[in-house]
C-alpha positions as CSV (number, residue, x, y, z in Angstrom):
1,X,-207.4,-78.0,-74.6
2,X,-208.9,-75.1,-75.6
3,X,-208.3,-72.6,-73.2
4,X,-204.4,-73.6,-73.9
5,X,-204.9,-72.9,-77.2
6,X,-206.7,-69.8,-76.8
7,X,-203.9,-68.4,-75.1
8,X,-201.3,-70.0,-77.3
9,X,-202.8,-68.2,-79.7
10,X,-202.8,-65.0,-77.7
11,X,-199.1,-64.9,-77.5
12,X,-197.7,-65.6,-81.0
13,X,-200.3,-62.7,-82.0
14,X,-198.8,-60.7,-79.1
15,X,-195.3,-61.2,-80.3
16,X,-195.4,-59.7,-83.9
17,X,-197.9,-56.7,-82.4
18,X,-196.0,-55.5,-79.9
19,X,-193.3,-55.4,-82.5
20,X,-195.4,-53.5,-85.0
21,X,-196.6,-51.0,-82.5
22,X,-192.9,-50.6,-81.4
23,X,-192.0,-49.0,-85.1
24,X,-195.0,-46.7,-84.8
25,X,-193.2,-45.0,-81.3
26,X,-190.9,-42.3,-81.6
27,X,-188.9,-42.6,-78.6
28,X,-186.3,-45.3,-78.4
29,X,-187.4,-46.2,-74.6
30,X,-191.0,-46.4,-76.2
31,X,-189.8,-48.8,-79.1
32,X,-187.7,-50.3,-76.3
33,X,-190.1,-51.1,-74.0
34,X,-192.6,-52.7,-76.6
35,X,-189.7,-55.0,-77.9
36,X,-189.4,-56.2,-74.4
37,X,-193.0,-57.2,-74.6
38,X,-192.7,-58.9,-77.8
39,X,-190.0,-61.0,-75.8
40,X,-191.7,-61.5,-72.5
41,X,-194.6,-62.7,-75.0
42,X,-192.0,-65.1,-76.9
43,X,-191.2,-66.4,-73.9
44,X,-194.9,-67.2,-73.1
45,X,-195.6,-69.1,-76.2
46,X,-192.2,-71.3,-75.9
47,X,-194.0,-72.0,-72.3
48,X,-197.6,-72.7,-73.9
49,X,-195.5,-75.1,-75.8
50,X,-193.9,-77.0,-73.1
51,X,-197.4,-77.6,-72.0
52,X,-199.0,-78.7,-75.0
53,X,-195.8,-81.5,-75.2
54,X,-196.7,-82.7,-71.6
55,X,-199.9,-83.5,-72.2
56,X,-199.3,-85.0,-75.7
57,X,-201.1,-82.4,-77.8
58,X,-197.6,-81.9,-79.7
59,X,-195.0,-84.6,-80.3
60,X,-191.3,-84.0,-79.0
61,X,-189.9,-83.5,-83.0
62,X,-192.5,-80.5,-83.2
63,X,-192.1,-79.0,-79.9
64,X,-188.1,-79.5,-80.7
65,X,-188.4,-77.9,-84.3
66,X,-190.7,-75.1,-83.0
67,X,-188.3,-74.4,-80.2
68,X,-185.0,-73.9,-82.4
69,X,-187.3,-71.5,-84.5
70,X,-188.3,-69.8,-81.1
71,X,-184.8,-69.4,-79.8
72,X,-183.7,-68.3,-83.4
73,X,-186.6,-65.6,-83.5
74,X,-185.1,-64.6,-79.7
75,X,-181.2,-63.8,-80.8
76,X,-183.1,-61.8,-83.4
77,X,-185.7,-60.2,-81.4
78,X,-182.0,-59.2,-79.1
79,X,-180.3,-58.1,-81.5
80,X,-182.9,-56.0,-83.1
81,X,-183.7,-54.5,-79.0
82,X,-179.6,-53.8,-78.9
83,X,-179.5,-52.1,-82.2
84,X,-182.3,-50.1,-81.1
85,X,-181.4,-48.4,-78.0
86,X,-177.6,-47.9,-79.7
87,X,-178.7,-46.7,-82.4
88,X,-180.9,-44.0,-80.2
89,X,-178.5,-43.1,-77.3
């Protein structure tokens, strides 16, 4: 349980860093490429969280209500890559 949690935890940090270091790059493929961290780490977490619901550390209403929050935070996270490399091209 703990080592899942560690690493839970290591991703949702990894998420809002990466974005934060992406605003301090000056290139767009810099800021690019850090957003599609934050997104590889999103993924991670939604996957921590599938595991956590399998072995019954989570119920299915939380892993449900963290999901839709998850797949929210993605569309933005897409949007927010899109608008970046337009805005730089």
């Amino acid at each position: 349980r703990y080592g899942l949690c560690s690493q839970l935890g290591r991703s949702v940090n990894s998420v809002g860093a990466n974005i934060a270091e992406s605003c301090g790059r000056f290139h767009y493929k810099d800021r690019t490429n850090f957003l599609y961290h934050a997104r590889a780490s999103l993924y991670e977490t939604m996957h921590h969280l599938v595991i956590a619901n399998k072995l019954k550390y989570i119920s299915n209403k939380q892993l449900s209500e963290i999901s839709n929050d998850i797949q929210d935070l993605n569309i933005r996270l897409n949007n927010y890559i899109a608008s970046t490399k337009n805005n730089n091209h």
